[in-house]
C-alpha positions as protocol buffer text, in pm:
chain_id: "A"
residue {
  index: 1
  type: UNK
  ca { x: -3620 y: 2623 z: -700 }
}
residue {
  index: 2
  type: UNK
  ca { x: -3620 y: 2320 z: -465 }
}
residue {
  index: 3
  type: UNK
  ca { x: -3669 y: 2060 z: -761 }
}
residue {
  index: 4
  type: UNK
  ca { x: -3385 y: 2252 z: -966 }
}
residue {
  index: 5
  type: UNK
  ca { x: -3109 y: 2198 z: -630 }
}
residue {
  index: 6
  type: UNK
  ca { x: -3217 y: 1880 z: -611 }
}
residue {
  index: 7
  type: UNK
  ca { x: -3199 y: 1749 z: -967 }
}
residue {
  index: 8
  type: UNK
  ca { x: -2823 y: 1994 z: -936 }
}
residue {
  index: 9
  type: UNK
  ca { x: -2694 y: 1790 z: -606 }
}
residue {
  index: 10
  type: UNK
  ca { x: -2785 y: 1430 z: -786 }
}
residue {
  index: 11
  type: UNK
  ca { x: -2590 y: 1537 z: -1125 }
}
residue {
  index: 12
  type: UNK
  ca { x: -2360 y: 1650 z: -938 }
}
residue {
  index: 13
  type: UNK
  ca { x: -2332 y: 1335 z: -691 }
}
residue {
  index: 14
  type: UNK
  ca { x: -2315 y: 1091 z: -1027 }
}
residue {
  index: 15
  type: UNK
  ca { x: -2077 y: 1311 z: -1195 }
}
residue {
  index: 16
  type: UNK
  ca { x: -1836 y: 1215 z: -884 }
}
residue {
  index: 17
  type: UNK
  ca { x: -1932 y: 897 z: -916 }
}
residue {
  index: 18
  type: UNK
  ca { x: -1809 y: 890 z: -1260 }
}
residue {
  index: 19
  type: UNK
  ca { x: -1486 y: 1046 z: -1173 }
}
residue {
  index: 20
  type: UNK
  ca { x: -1364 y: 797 z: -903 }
}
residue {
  index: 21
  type: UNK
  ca { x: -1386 y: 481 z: -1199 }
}
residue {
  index: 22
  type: UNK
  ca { x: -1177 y: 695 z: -1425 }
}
residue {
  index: 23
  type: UNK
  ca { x: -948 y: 743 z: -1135 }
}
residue {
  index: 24
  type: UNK
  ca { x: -918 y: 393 z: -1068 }
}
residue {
  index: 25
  type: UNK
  ca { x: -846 y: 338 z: -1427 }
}
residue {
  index: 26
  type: UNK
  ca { x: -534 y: 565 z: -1447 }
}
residue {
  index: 27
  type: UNK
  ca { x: -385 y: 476 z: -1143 }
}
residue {
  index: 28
  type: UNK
  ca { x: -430 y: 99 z: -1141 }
}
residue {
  index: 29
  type: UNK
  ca { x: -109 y: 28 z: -1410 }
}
residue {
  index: 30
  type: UNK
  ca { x: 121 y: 163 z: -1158 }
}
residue {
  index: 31
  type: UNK
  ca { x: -3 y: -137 z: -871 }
}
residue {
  index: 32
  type: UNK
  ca { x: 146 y: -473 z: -855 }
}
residue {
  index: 33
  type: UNK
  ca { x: 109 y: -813 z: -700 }
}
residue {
  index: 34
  type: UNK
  ca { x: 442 y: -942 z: -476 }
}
residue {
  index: 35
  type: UNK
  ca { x: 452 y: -1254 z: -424 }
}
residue {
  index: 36
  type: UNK
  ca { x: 764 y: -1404 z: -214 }
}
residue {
  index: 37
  type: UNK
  ca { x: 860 y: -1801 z: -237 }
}
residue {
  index: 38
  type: UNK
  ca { x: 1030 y: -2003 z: 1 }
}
residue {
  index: 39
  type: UNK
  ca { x: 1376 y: -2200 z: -87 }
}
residue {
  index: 40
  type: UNK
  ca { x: 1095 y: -2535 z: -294 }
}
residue {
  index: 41
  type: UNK
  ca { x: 983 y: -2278 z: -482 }
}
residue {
  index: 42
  type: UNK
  ca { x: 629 y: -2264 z: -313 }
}
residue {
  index: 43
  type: UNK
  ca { x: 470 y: -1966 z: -239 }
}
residue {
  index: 44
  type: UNK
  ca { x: 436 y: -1814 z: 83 }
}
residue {
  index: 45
  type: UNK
  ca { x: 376 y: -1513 z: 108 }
}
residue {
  index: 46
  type: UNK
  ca { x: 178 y: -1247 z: -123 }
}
residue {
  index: 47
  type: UNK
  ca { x: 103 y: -854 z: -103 }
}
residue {
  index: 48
  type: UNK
  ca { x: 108 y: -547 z: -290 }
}
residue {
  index: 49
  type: UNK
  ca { x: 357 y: -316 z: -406 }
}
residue {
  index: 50
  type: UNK
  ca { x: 292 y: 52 z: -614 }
}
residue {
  index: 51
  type: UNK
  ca { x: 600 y: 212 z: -848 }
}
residue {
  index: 52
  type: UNK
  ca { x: 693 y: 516 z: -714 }
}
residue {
  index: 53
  type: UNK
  ca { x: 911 y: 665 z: -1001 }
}
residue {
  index: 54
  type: UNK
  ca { x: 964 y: 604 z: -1400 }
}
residue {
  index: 55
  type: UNK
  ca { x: 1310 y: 435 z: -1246 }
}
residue {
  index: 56
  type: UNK
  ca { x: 1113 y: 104 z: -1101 }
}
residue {
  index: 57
  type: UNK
  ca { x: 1142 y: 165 z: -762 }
}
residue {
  index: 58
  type: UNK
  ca { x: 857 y: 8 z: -577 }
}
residue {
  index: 59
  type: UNK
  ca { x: 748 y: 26 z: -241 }
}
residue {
  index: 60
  type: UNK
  ca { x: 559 y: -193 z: -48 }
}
residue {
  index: 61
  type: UNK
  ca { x: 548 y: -345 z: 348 }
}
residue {
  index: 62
  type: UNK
  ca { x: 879 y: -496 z: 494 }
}
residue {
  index: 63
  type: UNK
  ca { x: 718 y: -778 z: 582 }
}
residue {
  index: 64
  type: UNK
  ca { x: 586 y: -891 z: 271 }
}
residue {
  index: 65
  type: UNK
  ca { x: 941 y: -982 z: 147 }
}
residue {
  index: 66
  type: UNK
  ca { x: 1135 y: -1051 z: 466 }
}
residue {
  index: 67
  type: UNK
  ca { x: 1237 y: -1427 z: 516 }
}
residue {
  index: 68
  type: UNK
  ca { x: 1149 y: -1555 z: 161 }
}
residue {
  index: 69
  type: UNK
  ca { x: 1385 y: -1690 z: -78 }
}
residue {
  index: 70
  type: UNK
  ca { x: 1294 y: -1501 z: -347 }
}
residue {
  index: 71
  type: UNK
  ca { x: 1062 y: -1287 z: -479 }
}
residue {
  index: 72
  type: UNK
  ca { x: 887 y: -1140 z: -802 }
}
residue {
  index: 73
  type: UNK
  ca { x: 596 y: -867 z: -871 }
}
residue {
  index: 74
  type: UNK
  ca { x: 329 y: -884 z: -1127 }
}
residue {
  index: 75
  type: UNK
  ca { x: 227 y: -695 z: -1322 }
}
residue {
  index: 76
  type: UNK
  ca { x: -144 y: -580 z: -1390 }
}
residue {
  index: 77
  type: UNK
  ca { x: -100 y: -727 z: -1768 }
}
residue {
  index: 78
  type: UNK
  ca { x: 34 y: -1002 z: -1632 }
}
residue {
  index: 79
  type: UNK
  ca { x: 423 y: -973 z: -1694 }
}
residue {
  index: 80
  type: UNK
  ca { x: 663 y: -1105 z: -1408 }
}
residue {
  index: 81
  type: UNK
  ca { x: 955 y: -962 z: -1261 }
}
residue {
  index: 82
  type: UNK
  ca { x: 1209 y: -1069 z: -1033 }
}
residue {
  index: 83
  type: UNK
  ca { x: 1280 y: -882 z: -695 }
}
residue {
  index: 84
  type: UNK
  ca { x: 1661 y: -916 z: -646 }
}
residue {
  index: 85
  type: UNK
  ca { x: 1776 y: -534 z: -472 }
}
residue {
  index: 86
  type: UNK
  ca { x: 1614 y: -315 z: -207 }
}
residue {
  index: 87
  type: UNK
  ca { x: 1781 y: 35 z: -163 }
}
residue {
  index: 88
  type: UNK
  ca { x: 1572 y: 166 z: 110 }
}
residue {
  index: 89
  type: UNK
  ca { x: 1446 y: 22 z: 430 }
}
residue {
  index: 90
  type: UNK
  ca { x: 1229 y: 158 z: 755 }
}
residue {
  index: 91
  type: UNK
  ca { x: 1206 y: -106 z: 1016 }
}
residue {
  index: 92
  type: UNK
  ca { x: 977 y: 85 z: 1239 }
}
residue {
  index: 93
  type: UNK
  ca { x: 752 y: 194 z: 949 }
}
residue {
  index: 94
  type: UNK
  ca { x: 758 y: -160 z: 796 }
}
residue {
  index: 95
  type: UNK
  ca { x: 871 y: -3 z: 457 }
}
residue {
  index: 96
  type: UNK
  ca { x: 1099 y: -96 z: 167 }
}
residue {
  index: 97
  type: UNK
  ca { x: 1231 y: 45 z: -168 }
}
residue {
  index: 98
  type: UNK
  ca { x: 1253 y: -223 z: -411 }
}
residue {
  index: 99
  type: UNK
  ca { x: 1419 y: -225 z: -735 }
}
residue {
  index: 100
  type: UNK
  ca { x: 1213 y: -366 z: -1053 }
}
residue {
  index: 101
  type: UNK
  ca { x: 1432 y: -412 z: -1340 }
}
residue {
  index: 102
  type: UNK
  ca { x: 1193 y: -289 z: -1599 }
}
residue {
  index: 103
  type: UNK
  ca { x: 1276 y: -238 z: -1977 }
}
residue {
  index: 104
  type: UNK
  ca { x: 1274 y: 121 z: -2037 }
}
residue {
  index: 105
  type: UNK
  ca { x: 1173 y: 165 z: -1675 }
}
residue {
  index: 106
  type: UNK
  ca { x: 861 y: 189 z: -1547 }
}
residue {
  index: 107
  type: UNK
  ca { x: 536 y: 305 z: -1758 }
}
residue {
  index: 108
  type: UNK
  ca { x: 314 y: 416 z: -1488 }
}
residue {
  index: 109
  type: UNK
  ca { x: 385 y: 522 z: -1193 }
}
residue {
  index: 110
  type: UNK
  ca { x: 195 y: 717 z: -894 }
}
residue {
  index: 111
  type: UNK
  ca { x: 349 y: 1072 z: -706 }
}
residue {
  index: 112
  type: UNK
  ca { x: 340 y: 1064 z: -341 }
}
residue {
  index: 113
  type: UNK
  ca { x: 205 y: 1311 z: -97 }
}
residue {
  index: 114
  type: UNK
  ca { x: 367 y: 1464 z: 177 }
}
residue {
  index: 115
  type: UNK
  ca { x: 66 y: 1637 z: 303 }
}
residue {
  index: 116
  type: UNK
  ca { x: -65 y: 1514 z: 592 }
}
residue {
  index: 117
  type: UNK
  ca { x: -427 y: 1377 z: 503 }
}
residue {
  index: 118
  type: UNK
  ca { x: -763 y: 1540 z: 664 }
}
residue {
  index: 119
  type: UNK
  ca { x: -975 y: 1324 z: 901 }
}
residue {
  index: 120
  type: UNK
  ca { x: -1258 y: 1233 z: 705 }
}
residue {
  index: 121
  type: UNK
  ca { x: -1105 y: 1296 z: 390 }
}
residue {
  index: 122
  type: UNK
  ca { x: -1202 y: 967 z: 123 }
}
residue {
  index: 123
  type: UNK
  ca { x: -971 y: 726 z: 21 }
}
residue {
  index: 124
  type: UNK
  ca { x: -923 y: 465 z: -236 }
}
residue {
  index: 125
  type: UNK
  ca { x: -709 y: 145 z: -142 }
}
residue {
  index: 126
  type: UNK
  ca { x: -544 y: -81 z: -466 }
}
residue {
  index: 127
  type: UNK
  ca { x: -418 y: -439 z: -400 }
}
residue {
  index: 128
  type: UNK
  ca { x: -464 y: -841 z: -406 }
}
residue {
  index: 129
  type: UNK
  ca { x: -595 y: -929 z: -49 }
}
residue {
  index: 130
  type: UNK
  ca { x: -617 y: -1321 z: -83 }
}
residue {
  index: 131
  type: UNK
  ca { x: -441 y: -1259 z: -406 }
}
residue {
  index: 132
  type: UNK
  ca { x: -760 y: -1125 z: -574 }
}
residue {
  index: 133
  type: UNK
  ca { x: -539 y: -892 z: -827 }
}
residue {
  index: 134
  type: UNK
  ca { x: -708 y: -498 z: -880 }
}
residue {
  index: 135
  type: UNK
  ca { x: -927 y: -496 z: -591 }
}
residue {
  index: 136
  type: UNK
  ca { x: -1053 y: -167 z: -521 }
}
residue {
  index: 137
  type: UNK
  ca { x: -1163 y: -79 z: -199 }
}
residue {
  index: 138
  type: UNK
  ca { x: -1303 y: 274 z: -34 }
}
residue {
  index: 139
  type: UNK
  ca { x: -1328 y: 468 z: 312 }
}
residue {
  index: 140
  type: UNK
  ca { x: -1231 y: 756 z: 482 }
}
residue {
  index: 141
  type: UNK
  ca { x: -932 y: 825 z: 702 }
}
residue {
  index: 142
  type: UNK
  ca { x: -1066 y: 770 z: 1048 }
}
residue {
  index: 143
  type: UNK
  ca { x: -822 y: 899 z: 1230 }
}
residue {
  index: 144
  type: UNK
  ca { x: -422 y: 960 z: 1281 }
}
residue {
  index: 145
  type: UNK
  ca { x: -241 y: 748 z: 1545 }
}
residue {
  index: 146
  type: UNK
  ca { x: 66 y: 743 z: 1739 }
}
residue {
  index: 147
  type: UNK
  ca { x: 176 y: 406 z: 1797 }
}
residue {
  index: 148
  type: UNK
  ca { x: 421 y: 363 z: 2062 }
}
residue {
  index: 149
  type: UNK
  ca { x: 784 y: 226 z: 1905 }
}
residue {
  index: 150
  type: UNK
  ca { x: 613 y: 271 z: 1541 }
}
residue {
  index: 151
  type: UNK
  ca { x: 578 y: 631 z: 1504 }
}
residue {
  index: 152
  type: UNK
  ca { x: 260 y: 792 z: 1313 }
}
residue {
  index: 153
  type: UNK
  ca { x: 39 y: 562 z: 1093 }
}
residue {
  index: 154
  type: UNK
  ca { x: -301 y: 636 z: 931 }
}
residue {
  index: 155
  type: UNK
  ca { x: -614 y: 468 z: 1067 }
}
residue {
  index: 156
  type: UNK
  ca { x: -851 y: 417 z: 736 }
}
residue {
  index: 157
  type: UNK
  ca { x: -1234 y: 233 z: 744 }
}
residue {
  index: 158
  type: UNK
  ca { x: -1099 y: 140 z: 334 }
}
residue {
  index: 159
  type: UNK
  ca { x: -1122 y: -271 z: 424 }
}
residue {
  index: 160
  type: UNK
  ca { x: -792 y: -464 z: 339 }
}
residue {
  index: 161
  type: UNK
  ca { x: -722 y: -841 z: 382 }
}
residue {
  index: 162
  type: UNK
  ca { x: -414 y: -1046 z: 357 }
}
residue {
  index: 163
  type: UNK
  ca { x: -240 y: -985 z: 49 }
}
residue {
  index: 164
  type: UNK
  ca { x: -310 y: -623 z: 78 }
}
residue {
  index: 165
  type: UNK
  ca { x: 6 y: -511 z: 238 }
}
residue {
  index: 166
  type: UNK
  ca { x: 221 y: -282 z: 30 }
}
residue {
  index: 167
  type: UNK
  ca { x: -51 y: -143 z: -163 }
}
residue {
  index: 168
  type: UNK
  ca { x: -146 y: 195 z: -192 }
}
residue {
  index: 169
  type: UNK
  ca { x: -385 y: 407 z: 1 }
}
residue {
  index: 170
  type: UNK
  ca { x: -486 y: 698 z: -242 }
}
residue {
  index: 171
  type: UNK
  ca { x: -634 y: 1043 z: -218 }
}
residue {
  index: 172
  type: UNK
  ca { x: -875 y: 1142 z: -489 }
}
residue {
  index: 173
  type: UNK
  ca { x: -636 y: 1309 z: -717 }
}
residue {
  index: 174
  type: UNK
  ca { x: -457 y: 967 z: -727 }
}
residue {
  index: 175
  type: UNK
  ca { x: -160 y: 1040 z: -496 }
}
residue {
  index: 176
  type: UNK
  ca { x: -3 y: 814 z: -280 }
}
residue {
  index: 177
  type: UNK
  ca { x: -110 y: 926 z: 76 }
}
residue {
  index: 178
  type: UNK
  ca { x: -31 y: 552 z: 279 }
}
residue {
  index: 179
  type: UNK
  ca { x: 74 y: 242 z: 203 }
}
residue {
  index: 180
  type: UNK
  ca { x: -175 y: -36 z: 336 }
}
residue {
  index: 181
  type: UNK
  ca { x: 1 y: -245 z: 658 }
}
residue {
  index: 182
  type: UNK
  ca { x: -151 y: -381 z: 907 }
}
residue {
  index: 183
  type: UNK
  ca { x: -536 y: -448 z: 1088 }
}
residue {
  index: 184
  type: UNK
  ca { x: -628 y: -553 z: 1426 }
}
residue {
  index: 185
  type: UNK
  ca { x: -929 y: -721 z: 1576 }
}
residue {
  index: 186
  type: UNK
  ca { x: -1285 y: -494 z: 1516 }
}
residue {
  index: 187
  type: UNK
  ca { x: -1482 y: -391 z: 1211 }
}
residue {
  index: 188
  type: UNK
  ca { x: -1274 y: -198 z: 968 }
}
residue {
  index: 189
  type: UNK
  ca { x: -988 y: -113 z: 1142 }
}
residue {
  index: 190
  type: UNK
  ca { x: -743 y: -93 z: 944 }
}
residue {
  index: 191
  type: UNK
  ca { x: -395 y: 125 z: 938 }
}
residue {
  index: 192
  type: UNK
  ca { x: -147 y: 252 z: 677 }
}
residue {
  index: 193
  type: UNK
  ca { x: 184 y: 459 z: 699 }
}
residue {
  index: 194
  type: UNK
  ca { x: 148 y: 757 z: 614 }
}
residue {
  index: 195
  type: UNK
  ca { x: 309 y: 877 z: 243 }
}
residue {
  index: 196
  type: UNK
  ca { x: 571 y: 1126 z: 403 }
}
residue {
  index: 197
  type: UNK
  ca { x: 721 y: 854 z: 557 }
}
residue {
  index: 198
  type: UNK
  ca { x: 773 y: 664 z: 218 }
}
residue {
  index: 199
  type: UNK
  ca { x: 916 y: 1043 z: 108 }
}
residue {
  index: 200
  type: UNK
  ca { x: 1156 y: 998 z: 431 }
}
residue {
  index: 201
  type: UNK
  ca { x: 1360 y: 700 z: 308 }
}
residue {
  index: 202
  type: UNK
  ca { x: 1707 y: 747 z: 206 }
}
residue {
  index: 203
  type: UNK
  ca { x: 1844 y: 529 z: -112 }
}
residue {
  index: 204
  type: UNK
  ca { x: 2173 y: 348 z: -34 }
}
residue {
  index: 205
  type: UNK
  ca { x: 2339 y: 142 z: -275 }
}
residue {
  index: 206
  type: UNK
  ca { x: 2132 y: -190 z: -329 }
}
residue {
  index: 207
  type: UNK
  ca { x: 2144 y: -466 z: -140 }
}
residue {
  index: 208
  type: UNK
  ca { x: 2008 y: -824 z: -102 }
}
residue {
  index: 209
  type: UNK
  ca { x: 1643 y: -905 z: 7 }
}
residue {
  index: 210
  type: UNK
  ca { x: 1669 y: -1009 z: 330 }
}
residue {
  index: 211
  type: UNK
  ca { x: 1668 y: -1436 z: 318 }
}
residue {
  index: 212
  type: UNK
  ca { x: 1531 y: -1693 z: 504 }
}
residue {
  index: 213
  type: UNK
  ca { x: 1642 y: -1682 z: 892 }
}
residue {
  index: 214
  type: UNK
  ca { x: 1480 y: -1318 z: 916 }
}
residue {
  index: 215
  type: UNK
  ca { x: 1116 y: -1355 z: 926 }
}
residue {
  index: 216
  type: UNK
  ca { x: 1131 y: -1416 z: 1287 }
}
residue {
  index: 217
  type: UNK
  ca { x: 1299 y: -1074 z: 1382 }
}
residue {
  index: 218
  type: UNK
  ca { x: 1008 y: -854 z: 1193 }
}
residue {
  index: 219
  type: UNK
  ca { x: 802 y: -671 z: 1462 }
}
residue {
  index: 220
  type: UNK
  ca { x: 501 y: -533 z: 1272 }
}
residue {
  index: 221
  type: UNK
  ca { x: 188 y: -742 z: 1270 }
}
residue {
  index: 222
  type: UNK
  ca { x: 90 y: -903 z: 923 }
}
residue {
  index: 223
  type: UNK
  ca { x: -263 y: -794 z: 777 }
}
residue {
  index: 224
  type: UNK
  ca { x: -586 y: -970 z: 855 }
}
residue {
  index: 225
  type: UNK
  ca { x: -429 y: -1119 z: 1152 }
}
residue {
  index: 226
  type: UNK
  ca { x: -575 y: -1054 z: 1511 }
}
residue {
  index: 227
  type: UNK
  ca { x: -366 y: -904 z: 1727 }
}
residue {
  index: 228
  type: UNK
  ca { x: -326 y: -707 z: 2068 }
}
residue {
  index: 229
  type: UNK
  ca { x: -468 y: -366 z: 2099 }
}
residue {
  index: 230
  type: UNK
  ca { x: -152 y: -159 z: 2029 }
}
residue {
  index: 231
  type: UNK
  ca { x: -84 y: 148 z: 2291 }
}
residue {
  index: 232
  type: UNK
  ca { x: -190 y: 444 z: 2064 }
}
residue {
  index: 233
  type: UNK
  ca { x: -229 y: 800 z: 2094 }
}
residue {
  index: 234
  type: UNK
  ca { x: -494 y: 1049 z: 1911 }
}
residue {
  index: 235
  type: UNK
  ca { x: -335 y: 1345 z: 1769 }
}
């Protein structure tokens, strides 16, 4: 009897493994690389963006499009896209709604969750930290935090790097639970907003990127860079 649960809880712990590949499979089509240029055409700036909707809109970090000249997402087969309109924008959650002007709109696309996740429950982060396109990376959610000024964000042990902000933090049945942001100084600490804040944004009617002149006013810190213990608050 022990020998049977034993060989059941290892089938049974490589048939999950098997199931998080496929999931990585279906949902990676729907995850982008952004990558913002300055006003010589160099680039300066690249993160990660996930459609939302079969209408294009993609969502990704503020601050991986504010100040540059232009912009343009990627896409996993390699096809390139301007960035031209936002419709939606959350300072304080370092959010934006993008529009991608895709033929026939877009293909794949992920649903968003507007359950609040579990602590301990696993997650699955998508992206291109350091511009390494389709990384997969996986953790738990460690905890939920109250930042002061910011509102609620997600802490998750998934690692992310630069490049990975804007890309999707994933439950296993491949919804959208956080989008990737920001990481301060220690070993896998690492914080996303939370998907029913993405839900929260109101369209307007489009509107420019915002240009060179405003990188200087964004308040959220950028990924992978150190910065001062934020005042939090467990919840």
């Amino acid at each position: 009897m022990v020998l049977l649960m034993i060989s059941a809880c290892r089938v049974g712990a490589a048939l999950a493994q098997e199931r998080l590949p496929e999931l990585i499979k279906r949902v990676q089509p729907a995850v982008v690389t952004v990558v913002g240029f300055n006003a010589r055409g160099k680039v300066m700036r690249i993160g990660s963006g996930v459609f939302v909707d079969p209408q294009g809109h993609l969502i990704t970090n503020l601050h991986v499009i504010k100040g540059v000249a232009r912009a343009e997402v990627k896409l996993p087969r390699g096809e390139v896209y301007p960035l031209t309109e936002m419709v939606a924008v959350d300072d304080r959650a370092d959010l934006v709604k993008l529009v991608v002007n895709l033929p026939g709109g877009a293909p794949y696309y992920l649903p968003v969750s507007d359950v609040r996740p579990e602590v301990g429950e696993r997650v699955v982060v998508l992206g291109s930290p350091l511009g390494l396109e389709e990384t997969v990376t996986e953790g738990l959610v460690s905890a939920i935090r109250t930042i002061r000024n910011r509102g609620e964000f997600l802490q998750i042990s998934a690692p992310i790097s630069p490049g990975s902000s804007g890309g999707p933090v994933l439950n296993l049945k491949g919804q959208v639970i956080g989008i990737a942001s920001f990481k301060v100084k220690g070993q896998d600490i690492n914080f996303a907003v939370p998907g029913y804040r993405i839900l929260a944004l109101r369209d307007g009617p489009p509107r420019p990127l915002p240009g060179p002149g405003t990188a200087g006013k964004l308040l959220p810190p950028r990924p992978g860079v150190n910065v001062p213990r934020p005042q939090m608050q467990v919840r």
